[in-house]
C-alpha positions in Angstrom: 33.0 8.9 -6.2 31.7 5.8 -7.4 33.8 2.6 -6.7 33.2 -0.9 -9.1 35.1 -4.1 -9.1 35.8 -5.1 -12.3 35.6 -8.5 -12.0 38.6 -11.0 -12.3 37.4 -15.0 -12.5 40.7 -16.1 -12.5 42.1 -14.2 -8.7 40.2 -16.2 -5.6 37.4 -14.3 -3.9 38.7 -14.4 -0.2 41.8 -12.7 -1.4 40.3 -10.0 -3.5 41.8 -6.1 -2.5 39.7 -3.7 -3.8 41.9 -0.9 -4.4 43.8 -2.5 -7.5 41.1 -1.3 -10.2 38.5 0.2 -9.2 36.1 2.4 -11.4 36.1 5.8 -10.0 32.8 7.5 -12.2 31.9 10.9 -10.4 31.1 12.7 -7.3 28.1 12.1 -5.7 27.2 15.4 -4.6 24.7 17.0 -2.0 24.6 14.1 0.3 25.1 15.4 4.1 26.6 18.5 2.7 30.2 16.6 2.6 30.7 16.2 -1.0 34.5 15.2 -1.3 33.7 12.5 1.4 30.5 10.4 0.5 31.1 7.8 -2.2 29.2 5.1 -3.6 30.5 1.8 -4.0 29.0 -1.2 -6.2 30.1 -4.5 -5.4 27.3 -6.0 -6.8 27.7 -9.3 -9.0 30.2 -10.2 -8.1 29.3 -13.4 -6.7 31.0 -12.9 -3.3 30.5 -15.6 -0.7 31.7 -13.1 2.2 31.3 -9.5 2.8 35.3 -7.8 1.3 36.7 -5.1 2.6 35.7 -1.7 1.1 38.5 0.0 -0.8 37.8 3.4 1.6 36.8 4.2 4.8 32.9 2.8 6.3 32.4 6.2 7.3 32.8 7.8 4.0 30.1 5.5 2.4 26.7 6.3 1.4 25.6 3.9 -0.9 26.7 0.3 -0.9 25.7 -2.1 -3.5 26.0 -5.5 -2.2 23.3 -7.2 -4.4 23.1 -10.5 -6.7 25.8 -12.6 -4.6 26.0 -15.5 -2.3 26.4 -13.8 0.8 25.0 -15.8 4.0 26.2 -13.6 6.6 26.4 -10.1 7.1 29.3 -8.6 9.1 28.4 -7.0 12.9 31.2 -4.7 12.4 30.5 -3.9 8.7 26.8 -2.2 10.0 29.0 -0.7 12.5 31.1 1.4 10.3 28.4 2.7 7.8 28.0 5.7 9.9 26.4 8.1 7.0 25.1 5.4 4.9 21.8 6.3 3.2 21.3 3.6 0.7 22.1 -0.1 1.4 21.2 -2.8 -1.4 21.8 -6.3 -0.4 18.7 -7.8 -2.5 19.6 -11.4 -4.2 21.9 -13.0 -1.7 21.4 -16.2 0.8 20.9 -14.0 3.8 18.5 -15.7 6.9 19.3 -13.1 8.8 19.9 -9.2 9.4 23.0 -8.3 12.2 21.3 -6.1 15.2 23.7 -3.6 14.3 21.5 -2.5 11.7 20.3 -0.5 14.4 23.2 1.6 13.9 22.5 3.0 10.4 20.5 6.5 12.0 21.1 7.8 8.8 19.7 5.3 6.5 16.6 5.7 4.4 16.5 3.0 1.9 17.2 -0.6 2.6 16.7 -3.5 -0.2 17.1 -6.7 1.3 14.5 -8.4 -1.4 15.1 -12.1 -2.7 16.8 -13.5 0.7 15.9 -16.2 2.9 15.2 -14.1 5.7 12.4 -15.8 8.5 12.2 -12.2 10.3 13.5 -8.8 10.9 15.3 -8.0 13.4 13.8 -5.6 16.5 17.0 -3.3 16.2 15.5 -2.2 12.8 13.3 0.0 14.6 16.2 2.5 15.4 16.4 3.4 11.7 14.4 6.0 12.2 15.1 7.8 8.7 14.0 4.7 6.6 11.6 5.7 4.0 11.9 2.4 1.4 11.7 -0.8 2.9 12.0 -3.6 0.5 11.7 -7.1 1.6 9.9 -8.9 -1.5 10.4 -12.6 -1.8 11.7 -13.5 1.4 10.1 -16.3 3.7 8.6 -13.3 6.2 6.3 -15.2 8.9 6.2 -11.8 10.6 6.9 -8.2 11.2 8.2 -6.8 14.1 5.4 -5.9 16.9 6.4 -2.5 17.0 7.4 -1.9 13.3 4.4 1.3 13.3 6.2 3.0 16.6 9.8 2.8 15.5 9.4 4.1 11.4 7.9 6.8 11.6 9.3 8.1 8.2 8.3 4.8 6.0 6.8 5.9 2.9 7.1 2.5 1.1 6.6 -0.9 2.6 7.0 -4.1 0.1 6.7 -7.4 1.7 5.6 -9.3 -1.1 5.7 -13.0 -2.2 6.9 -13.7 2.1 3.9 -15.8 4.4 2.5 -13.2 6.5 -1.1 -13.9 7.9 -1.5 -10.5 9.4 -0.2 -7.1 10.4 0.9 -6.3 13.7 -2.0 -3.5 15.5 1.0 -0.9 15.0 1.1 -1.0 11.3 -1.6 1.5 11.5 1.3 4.0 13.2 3.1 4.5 9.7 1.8 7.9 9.4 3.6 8.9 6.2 2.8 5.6 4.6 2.2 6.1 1.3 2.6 2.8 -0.6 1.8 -0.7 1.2 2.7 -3.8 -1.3 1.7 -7.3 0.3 0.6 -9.4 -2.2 1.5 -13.1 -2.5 1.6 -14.1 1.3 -1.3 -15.3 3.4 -2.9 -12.5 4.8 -5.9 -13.7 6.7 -7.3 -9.6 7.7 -6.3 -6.7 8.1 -6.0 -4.2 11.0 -9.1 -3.0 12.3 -8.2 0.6 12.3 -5.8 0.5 8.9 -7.9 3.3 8.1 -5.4 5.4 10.9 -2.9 5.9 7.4 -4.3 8.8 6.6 -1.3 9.4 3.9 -1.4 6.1 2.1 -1.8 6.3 -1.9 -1.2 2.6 -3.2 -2.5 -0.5 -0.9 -1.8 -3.9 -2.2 -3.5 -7.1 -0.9 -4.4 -9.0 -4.0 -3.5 -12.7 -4.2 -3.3 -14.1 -0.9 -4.2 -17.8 -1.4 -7.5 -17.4 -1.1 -7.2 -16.6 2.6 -8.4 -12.6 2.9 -12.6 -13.0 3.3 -13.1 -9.7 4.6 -11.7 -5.8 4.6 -12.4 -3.6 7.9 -14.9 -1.2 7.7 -12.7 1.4 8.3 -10.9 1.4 5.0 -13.1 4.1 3.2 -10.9 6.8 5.8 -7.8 6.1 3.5 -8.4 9.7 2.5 -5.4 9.4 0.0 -6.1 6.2 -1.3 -5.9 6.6 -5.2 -5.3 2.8 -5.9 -6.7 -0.4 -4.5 -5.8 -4.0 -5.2 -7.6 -6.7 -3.7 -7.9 -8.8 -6.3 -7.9 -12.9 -6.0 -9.1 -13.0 -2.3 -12.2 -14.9 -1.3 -14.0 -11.1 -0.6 -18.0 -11.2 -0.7 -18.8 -8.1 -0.1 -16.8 -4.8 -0.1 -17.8 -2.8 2.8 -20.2 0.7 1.4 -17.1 2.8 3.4 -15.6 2.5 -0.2 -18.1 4.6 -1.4 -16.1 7.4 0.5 -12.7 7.4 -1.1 -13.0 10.1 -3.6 -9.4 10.3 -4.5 -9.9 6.1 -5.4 -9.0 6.1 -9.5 -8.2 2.6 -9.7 -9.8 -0.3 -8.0 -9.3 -4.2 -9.0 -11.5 -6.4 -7.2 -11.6 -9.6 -10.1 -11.1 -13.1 -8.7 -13.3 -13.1 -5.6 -16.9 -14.1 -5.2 -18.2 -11.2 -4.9 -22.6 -10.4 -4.1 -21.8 -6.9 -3.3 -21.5 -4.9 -5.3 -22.8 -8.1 -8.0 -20.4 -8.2 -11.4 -22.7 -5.8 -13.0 -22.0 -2.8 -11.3 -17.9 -4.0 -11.3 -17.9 -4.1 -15.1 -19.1 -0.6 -15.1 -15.5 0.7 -13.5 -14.8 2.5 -9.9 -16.9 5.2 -10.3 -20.3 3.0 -10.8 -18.8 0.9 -7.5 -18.6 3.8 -5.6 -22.1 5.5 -6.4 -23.1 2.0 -5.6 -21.4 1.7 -2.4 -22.8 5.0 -1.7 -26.6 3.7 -1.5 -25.7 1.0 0.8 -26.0 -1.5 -2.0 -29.1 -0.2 -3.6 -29.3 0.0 -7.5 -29.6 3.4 -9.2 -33.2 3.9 -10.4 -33.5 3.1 -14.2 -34.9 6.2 -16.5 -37.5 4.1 -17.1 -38.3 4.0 -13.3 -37.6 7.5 -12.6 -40.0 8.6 -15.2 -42.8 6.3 -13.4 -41.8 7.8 -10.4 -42.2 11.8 -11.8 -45.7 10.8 -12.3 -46.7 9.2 -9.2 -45.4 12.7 -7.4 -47.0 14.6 -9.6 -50.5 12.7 -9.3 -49.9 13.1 -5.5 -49.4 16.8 -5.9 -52.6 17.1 -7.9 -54.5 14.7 -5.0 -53.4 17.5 -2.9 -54.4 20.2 -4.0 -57.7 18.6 -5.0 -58.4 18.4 -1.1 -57.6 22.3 -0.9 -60.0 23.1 -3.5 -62.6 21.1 -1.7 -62.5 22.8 1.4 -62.7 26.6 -0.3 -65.9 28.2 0.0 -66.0 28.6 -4.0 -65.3 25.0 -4.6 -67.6 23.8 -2.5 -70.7 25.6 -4.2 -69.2 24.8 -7.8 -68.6 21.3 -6.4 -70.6 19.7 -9.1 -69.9 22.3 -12.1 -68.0 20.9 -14.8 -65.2 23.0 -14.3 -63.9 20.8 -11.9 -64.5 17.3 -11.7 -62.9 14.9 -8.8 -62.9 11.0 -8.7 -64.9 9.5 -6.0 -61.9 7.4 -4.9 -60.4 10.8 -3.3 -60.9 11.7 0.1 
């Protein structure tokens, strides 16, 4: 079942019971295989200053919309009771902080806490070890937790965009079924040595970060799955020739840094004219016009070769000065 508020301006938040109208829209079904039990409840918009009861038991939640109000705190006992939640959506509020009991949510595997004032995560968010979206855009992030990498090992989708991170902890590079990383907008000065360890990742996103990223780790080019690569708006010279490697790479945006390698020439030509680039350790495809010159230098060779094996046949050497063959004096 889905539960929404309709809501009522004129009745005072803190005494709000929301079992007088709500919205019942279907049955969610599938979920834990308990389909007369699991319900969804939207409470978003409803410009709430603190956390309401929930018309139905905690347990029998698994989705609660909590987004676009002024929440500043966040019930202990409210993480508590969410037993089987799986989706928890509490993006747009006044939140600095996340209750440890977060830790509590085994089951969950998307969390939105996006447009917040949080300064950090909290360590017991490592225990949700079924998270697969982790969404914490637009926050005031000076940090992840140190052992973010060891604890989700299910993340598929990290956002921590528009936050003031400088750098990744080393376990980052332990989010084997990353697929998408999104952290643009913050202050990123590197990145891990071995990111190249996320074997799985698709999407990576550095681009804009205030001019403080200078240089990418060698070991990028084993993002085997890579497919998209933003690291636009950086201060990036030179883009390591392990880029070469990514065959899967489609897209690549690399505009706003001063780049010398590969020079703006070879950029303009698309991904594919980076890579081949890359792939020479920076050297310049031969022009036609070269390559032809160079046919004919190998084939004068050849024929300075074989000159010498004429020479030193008994035939050649008594029709040495016949004009059937004639050889420059320059030739050994």
């Amino acid at each position: 079942m889905v539960y929404k508020l309709q809501q009522q301006p004129k009745t005072p938040i803190r005494n709000l019971d929301l079992t007088q109208k709500p919205k019942v829209a279907e049955k969610i079904k599938g979920i834990d295989n308990d389909e007369e039990r699991l319900e969804i409840v939207d409470l978003g918009g409803m410009s709430f200053e603190t956390v309401p009861n929930p018309p139905l038991n905690l347990a029998h939640i698994c989705k609660l919309d909590l987004s676009n109000n002024n929440l500043q705190i966040i019930p202990e006992s409210l993480m508590e009771g969410l037993l089987n939640i799986v989706v928890l959506d509490i993006h747009s509020n006044q939140l600095k902080s996340l209750p440890n009991s977060i830790g509590c949510l085994s089951k969950l595997k998307v969390l939105n806490v996006a447009g917040n004032l949080l300064l950090s995560l909290p360590k017991a968010i490592m225990n949700c070890r079924c998270l697969k979206e982790l969404n914490v855009n637009f926050n005031k992030l000076g940090r992840l937790p140190d052992n973010i990498g060891f604890g989700l090992r299910n993340l598929e989708k990290l956002s921590v965009n528009s936050n003031l991170l400088a750098f990744f902890p080393s376990s980052l590079t332990h989010l084997s079924s990353l697929k998408k990383l999104d952290a643009r907008l913050n202050k990123l000065r590197s990145l891990p040595e071995d990111v190249g360890n996320l074997i799985h990742l698709e999407v990576l996103n550095v681009s804009q970060n205030f001019q403080c990223l200078e240089v990418l780790p060698y070991s990028i080019g084993m993002l085997v799955s890579l497919v998209e690569l933003d690291v636009s708006y950086n201060k990036i010279k030179t883009l390591p020739d392990s880029i070469g490697c990514l065959r899967r790479l489609k897209k690549l945006a690399v505009d706003g840094n001063p780049l010398v390698s590969p020079p703006a020439l070879v950029v303009e030509q698309g991904v594919h004219a980076v890579k081949e680039y890359l792939n020479r350790g920076g050297q310049k495809c031969p022009s036609r016009k070269k390559s032809s010159w160079v046919r004919k230098l190998v084939k004068y060779r050849s024929l300075r070769a074989t000159a010498r094996i004429l020479l030193h046949t008994p035939t050649t050497r008594a029709a040495r000065d016949s004009k059937y063959l004639i050889l420059t004096p320059s030739m050994p």
